[in-house]
C-alpha positions in Angstrom: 13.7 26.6 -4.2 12.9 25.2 -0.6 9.9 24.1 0.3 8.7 27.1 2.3 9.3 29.1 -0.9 7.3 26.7 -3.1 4.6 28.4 -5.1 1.0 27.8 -3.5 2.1 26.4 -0.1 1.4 28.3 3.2 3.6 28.6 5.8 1.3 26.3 8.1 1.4 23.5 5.8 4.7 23.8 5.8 4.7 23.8 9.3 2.6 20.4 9.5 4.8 18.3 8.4 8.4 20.3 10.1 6.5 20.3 13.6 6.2 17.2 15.8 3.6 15.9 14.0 1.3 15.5 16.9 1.3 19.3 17.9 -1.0 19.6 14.7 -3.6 18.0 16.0 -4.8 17.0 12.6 -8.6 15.5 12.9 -7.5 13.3 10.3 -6.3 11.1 12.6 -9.4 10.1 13.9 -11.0 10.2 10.7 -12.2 6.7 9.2 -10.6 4.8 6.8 -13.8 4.7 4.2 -13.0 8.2 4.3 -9.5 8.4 3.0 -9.4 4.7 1.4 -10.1 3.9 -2.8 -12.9 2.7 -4.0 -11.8 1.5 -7.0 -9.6 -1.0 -6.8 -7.7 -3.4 -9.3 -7.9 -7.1 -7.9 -6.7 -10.7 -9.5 -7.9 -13.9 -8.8 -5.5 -17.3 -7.3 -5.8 -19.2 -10.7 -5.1 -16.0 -12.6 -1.3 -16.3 -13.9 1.5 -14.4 -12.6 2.4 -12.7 -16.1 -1.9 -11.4 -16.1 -1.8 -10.3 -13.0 1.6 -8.5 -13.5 -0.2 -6.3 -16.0 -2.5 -5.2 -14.0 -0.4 -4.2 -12.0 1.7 -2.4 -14.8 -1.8 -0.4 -16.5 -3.2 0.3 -13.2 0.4 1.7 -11.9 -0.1 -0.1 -8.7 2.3 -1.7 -6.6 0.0 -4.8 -5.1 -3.2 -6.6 -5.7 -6.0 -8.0 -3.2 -6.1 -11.5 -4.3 -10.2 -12.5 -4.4 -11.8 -15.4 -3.9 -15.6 -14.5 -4.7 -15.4 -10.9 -3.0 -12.9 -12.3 0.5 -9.6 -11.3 0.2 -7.7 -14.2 0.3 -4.0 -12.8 -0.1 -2.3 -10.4 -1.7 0.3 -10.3 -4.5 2.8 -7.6 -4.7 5.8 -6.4 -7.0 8.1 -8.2 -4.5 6.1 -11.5 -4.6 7.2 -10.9 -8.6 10.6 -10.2 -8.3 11.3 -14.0 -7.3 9.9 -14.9 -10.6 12.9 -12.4 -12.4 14.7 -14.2 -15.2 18.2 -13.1 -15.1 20.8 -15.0 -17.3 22.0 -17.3 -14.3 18.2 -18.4 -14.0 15.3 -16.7 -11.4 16.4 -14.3 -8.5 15.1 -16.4 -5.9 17.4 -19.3 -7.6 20.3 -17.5 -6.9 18.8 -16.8 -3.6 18.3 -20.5 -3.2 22.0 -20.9 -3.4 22.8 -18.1 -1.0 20.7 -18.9 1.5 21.3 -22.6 1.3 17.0 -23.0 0.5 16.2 -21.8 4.0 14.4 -18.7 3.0 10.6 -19.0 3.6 9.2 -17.1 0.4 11.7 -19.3 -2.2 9.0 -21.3 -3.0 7.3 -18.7 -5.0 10.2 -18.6 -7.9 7.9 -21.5 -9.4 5.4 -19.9 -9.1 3.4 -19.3 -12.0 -0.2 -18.8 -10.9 -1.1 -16.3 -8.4 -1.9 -18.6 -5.7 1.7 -20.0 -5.6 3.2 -16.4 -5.5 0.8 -14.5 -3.0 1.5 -13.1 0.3 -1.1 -14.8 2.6 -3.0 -14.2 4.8 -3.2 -10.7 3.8 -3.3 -8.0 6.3 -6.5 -6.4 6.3 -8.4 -3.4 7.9 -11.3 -2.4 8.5 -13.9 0.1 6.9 -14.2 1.6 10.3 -10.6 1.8 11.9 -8.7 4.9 12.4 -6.7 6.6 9.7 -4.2 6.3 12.3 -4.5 2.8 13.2 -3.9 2.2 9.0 -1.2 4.3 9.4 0.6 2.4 12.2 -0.4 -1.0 10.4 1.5 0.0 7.5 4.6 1.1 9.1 4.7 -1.9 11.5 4.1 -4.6 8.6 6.5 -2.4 6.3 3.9 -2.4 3.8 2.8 -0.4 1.1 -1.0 -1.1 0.7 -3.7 -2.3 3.3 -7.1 -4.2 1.4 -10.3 -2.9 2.9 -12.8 -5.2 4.0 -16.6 -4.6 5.7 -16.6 -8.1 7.5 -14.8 -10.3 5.2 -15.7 -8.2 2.2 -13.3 -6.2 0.0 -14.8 -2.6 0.4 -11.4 -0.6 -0.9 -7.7 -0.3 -0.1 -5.7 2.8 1.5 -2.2 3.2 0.6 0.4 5.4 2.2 0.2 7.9 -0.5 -3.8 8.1 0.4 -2.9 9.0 3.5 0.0 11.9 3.2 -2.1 13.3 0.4 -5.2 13.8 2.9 -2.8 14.9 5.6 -1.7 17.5 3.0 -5.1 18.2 2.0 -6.2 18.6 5.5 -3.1 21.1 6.4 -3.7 23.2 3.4 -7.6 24.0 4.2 -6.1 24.8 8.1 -3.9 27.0 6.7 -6.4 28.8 4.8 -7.7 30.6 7.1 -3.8 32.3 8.0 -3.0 35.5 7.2 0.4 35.7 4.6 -0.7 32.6 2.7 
């Protein structure tokens, strides 16, 4: 079955995402990001050990954490961030990546790590309550990220993912398409 064919879909959500994706015109775009971001959102702390912080990630099936100090997000700790800290039976990835890269890689520091503050990503990249749904979107794909944290001034309000943003997008395209006759 193709995706035209699949059960439930109309033809112009279909079309949304085969069209140039600007001939949509999908107000999405311009909606804001406390629109389309989570509100709920799993967080550690820098003293908070890798392992802890791993299984938050693991029961909350999320791929990164804000890392808080008080309620400012001071970095962020991803999957990545723990894949230095893999034990294989030659030692830690990031040791064999020591001996690779002759210790000139900037993250190999964090295969010691063993608190959260020695293995997060900072600063973090932040946005803000107010910004575009595009603007996130851009931010993401420039910084090859996953995940942005929300923040109202300095203060963790939410985070917006990639998948937040395609499932609104899809959202958006089905209620358009609504209206169509055939669907």
């Amino acid at each position: 079955m193709n995706d035209k064919e699949a059960p439930g879909r109309s033809d112009a959500a279909h079309r949304f995402f085969v069209t140039p994706f600007f001939e949509s015109h999908a107000p999405t775009l311009s909606a804001t990001v406390g629109e389309c971001m989570t509100t709920s959102v799993r967080s550690c702390h820098p003293e908070d050990t890798v392992y802890s912080a791993a299984l938050t990630m693991l029961d909350g099936k999320v791929s990164a954490l804000p890392v808080l100090e008080g309620d400012k997000v001071a970095g962020i700790l991803s999957l990545s961030d723990l894949l230095y800290r893999l034990q294989t039976p030659h030692g830690t990835i990031a040791d064999a990546l020591i001996e690779w890269l002759g210790g000139r890689h900037p993250d190999l520091h964090k295969h010691a790590a063993f608190l959260v503050k020695d293995a997060m990503t900072t600063p973090a990249i932040t946005i803000s309550v107010s910004d575009t749904v595009e603007t996130a979107a851009r931010c993401l794909l420039d910084h090859r990220i996953h995940q942005l944290p929300v923040v109202d001034g300095a203060r963790l309000v939410g985070i917006i993912t990639r998948r937040d943003i395609i499932s609104m997008l899809t959202v958006w395209a089905e209620q358009a398409a609504g209206g169509e006759k055939g669907v």
